[in-house]
C-alpha positions as CSV (number, residue, x, y, z in Angstrom):
1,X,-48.2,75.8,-18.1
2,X,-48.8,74.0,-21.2
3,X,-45.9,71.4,-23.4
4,X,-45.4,72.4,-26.9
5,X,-44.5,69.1,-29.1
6,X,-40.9,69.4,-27.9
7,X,-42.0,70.0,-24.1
8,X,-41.3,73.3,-23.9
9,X,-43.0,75.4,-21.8
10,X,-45.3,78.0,-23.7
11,X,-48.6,79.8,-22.7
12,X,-51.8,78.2,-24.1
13,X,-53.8,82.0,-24.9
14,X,-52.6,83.6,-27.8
15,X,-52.5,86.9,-26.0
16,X,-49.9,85.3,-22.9
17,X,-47.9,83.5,-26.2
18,X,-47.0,86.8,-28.0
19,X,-46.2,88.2,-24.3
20,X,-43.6,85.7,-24.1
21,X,-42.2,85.7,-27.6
22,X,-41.9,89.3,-27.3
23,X,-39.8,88.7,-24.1
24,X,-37.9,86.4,-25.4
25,X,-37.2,88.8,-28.4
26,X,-36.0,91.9,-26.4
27,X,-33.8,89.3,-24.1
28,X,-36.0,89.6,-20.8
29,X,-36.3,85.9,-20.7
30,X,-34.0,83.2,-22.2
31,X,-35.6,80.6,-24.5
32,X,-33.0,77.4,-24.0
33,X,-33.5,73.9,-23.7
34,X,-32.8,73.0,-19.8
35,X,-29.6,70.6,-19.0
36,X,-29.6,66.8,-17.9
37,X,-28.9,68.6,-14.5
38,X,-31.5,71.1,-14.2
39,X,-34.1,68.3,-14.9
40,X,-33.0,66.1,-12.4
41,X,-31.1,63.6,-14.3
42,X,-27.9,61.9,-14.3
43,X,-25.7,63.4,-17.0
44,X,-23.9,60.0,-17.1
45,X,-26.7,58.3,-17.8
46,X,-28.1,61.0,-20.0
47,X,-24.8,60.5,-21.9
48,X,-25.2,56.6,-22.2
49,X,-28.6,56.9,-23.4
50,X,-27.7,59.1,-26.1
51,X,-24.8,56.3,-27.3
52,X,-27.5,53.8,-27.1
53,X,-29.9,54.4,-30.2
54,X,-26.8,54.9,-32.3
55,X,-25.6,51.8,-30.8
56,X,-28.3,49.8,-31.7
57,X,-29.2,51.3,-35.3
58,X,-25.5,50.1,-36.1
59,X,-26.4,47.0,-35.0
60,X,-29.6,46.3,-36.9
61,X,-29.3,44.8,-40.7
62,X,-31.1,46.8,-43.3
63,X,-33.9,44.0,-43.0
64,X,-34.7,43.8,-39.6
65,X,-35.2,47.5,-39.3
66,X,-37.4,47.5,-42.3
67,X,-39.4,44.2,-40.2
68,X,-39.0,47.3,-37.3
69,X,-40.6,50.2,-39.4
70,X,-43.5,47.9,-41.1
71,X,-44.8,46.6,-37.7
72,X,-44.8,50.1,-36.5
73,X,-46.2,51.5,-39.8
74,X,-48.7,49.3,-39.3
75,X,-49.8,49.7,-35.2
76,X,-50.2,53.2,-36.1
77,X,-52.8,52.7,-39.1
78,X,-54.7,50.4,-36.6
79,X,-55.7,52.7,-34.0
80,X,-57.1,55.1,-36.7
C-alpha cells in the first residue's frame, strides 16, 4: 500500500481512500501513528534521538545555522 508524506499507510484509488476514511470515521479501523515498538525499534534509542536535534540546535550560534540553512537553500535550487 502506498506512503502518504508522513508514511502513513493510505490507498492510492480514490474509491479504496474514501473506503478507508469512512472506516476510520464510524471506528472500524484506528487511524494512529504506530509506536517505536511496533516498528521494530528501540524505544531507548528512539528516545535519544529525539533529545538529539534539540541538542544540537542549542548548540549551534545564530550564524552557523544561518551558514546551515543557505547551503541547503541553495542544494535545493540546484537540482531544479
Amino acid at each position: 500500500m502506498p506512503r502518504g508524506p508522513k508514511g502513513e499507510k493510505r490507498p492510492a484509488d480514490v474509491i479504496g481512500n474514501a473506503v478507508h476514511v469512512m472506516r476510520i470515521a464510524t471506528g472500524e479501523v484506528e487511524e494512529r501513528e504506530p509506536t517505536p515498538e511496533e516498528q521494530g525499534k528501540d524505544s531507548a534509542a528512539a528516545a535519544l534521538g529525539r533529545k538529539g536535534g534539540a541538542a544540537r540546535a542549542r548548540s549551534l550560534s545564530a550564524k552557523k545555522r544561518s551558514e546551515i540553512a543557505r547551503k541547503a537553500a541553495s542544494t535545493r535550487w540546484k537540482r531544479n
